[in-house]
C-alpha positions in Angstrom: -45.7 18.0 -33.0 -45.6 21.4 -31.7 -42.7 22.6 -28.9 -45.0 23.5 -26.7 -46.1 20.9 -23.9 -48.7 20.6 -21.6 -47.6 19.5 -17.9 -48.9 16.4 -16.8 -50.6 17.8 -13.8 -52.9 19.8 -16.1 -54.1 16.7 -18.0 -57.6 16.1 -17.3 -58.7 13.0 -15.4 -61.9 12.2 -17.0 -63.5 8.7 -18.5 -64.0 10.1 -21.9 -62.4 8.7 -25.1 -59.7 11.6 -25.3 -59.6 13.1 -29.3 -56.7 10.7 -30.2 -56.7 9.2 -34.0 -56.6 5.7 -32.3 -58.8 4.1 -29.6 -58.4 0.7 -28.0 -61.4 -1.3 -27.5 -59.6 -3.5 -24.0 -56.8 -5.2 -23.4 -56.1 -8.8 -25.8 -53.1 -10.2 -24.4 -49.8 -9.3 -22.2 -46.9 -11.3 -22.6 -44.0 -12.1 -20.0 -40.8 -13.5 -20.9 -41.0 -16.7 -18.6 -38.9 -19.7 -17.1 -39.9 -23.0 -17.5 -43.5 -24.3 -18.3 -43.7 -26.6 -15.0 -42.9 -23.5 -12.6 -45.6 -21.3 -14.4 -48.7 -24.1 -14.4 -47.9 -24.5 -10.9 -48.0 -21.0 -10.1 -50.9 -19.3 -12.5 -53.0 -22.1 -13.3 -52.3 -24.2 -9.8 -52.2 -21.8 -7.6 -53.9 -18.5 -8.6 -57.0 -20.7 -10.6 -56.0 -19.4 -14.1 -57.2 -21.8 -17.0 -54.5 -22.4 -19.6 -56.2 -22.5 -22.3 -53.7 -22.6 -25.3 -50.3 -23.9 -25.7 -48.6 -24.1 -28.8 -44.8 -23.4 -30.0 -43.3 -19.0 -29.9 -44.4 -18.0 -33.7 -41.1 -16.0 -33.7 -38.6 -18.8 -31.9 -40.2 -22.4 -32.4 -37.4 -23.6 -29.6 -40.2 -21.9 -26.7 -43.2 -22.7 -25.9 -46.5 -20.1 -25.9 -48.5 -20.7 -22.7 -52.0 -18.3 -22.4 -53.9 -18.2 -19.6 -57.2 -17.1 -19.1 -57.1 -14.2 -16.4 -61.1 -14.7 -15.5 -62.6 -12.6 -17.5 -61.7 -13.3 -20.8 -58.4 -11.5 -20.5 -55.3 -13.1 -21.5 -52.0 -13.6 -19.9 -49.2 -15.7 -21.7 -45.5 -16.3 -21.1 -42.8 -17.9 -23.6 -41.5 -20.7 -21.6 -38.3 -22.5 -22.3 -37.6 -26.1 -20.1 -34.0 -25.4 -19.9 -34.8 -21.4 -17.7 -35.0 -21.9 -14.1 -37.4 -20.1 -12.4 -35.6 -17.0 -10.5 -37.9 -15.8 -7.0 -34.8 -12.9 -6.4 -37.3 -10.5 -7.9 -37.2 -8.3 -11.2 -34.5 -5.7 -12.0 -36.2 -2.0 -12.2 -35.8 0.7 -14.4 -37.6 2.6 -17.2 -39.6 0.3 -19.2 -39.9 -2.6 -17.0 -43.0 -4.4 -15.6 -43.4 -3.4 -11.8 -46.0 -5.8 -11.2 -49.4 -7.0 -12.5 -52.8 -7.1 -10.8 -55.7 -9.1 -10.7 -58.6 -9.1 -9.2 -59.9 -11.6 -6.4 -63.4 -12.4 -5.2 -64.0 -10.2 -1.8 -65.6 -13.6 -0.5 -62.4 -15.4 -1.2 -59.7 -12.9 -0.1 -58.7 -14.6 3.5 -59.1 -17.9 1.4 -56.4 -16.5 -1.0 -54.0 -15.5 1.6 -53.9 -18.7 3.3 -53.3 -20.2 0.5 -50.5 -18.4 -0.6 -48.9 -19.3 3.0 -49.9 -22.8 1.9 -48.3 -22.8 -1.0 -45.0 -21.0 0.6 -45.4 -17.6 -1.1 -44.9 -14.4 1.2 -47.3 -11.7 0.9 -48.2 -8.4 2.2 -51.7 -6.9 2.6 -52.4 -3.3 2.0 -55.5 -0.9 2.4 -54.8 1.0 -0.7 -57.8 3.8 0.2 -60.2 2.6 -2.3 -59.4 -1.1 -2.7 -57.0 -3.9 -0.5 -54.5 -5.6 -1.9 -51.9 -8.7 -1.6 -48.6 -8.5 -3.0 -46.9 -11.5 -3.4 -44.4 -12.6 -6.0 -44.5 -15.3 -8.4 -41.7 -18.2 -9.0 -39.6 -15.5 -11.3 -40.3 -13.2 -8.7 -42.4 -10.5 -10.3 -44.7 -8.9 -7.6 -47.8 -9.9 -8.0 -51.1 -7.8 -6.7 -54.4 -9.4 -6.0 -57.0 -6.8 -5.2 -60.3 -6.7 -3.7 -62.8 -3.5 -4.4 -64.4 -2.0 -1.2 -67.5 -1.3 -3.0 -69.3 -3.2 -5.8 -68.5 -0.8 -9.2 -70.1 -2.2 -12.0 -67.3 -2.8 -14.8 -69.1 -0.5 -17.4 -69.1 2.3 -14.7 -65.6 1.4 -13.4 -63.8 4.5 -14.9 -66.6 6.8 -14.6 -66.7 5.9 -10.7 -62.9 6.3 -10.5 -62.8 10.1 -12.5 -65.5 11.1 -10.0 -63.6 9.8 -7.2 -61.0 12.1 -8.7 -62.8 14.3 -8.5 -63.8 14.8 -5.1 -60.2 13.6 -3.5 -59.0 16.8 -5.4 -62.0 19.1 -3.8 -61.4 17.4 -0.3 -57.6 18.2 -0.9 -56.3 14.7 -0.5 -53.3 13.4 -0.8 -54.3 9.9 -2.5 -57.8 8.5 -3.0 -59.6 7.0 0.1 -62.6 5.0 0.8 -64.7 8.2 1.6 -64.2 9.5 -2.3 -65.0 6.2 -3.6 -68.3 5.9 -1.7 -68.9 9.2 -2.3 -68.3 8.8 -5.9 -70.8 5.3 -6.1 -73.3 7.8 -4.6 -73.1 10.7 -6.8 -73.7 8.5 -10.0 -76.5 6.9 -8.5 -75.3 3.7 -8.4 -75.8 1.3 -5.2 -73.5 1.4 -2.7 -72.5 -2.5 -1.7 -69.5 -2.7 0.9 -67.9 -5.8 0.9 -66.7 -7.5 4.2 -62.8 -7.2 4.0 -60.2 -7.8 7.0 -58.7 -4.8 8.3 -55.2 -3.6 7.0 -52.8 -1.4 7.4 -52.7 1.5 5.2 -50.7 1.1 2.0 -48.5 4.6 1.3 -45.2 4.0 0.5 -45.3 0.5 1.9 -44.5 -1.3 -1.9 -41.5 0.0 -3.8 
């Protein structure tokens, strides 16, 4: 490894493979250290429509339990699950290393649906304009903060990263702070691609607003 390093800000933003001896082809799994099985059925499977589609004992400690969940897409969430943890909504201790939250995405036709029934089900949230997609934070029964998001625009998931370089892209010519929904469209446009706006409730903007 040489001593000299490059800053971070100079790192290009770009959907290329970089020219690294390793390249990942998605993400397989991630894995939370749970509480108790009954807490997290209720809450991933019950309440945010995740299938749970293998259960079997923790290869490396046979006294948990391995719950996977099907995210929607083929991705996989699972948790080691004990019955004698009690679930723990005080929220998650920071720091480097830890998990600040995990995201999923919702249906734009379904996001007023999803709200309500988080307020059904007794979960707080908060709803964001995050400048090129909305989003609900909520938390889940160990109290990890959990992001639903909506896309503004229909981005096809093959062209996802390539819309999101080229939005970049332009929110560094226009001078911008953050990305907002001007770069995105204008980003959907320059690739040729369709530009679909889906009908999401107005929010306040989200800068700063989730620590």
């Amino acid at each position: 490894m040489s001593d000299e390093t490059t800053p971070s800000s100079s790192v290009p933003v770009t959907p290329e493979r970089p020219d690294s001896p390793v390249h990942m082809q998605g993400t397989d799994h991630i894995t939370i250290w749970g509480s108790n099985a009954e807490d997290t059925i209720e809450f991933y499977r019950d309440l945010l429509g995740m299938p749970l589609v293998l259960r079997q004992p923790n290869l490396d400690d046979p006294s948990q339990t391995h719950l996977f969940f099907d995210t929607g897409d083929g991705q996989i969430l699972t948790f080691f699950v004990s019955d004698d943890r009690p679930s723990n909504r005080r929220g998650q201790r920071g720091g480097v290393g830890a998990v600040h939250h995990l995201c999923f995405s919702v249906d734009p036709d379904e996001y007023e649906e999803t709200m309500a029934a988080l307020e059904d089900a007794g979960h707080q949230y908060n709803v964001f304009d995050r400048g090129i997609f909305h989003s609900i934070y909520t938390t889940d029964n160990n109290g990890l903060v959990i992001e639903l998001s909506a896309d503004k625009y229909e981005i096809p998931n093959d062209r996802r990263g390539e819309v999101l370089a080229k939005a970049q892209e332009l929110r560094e010519s226009d001078g911008a702070e953050y990305a907002k929904d001007e770069h995105l469209r204008g980003a959907i446009e320059e690739l040729g691609l369709e530009v679909v706006e889906n009908d999401l409730p107005d929010a306040s903007a989200g800068v700063g607003g989730l620590e």
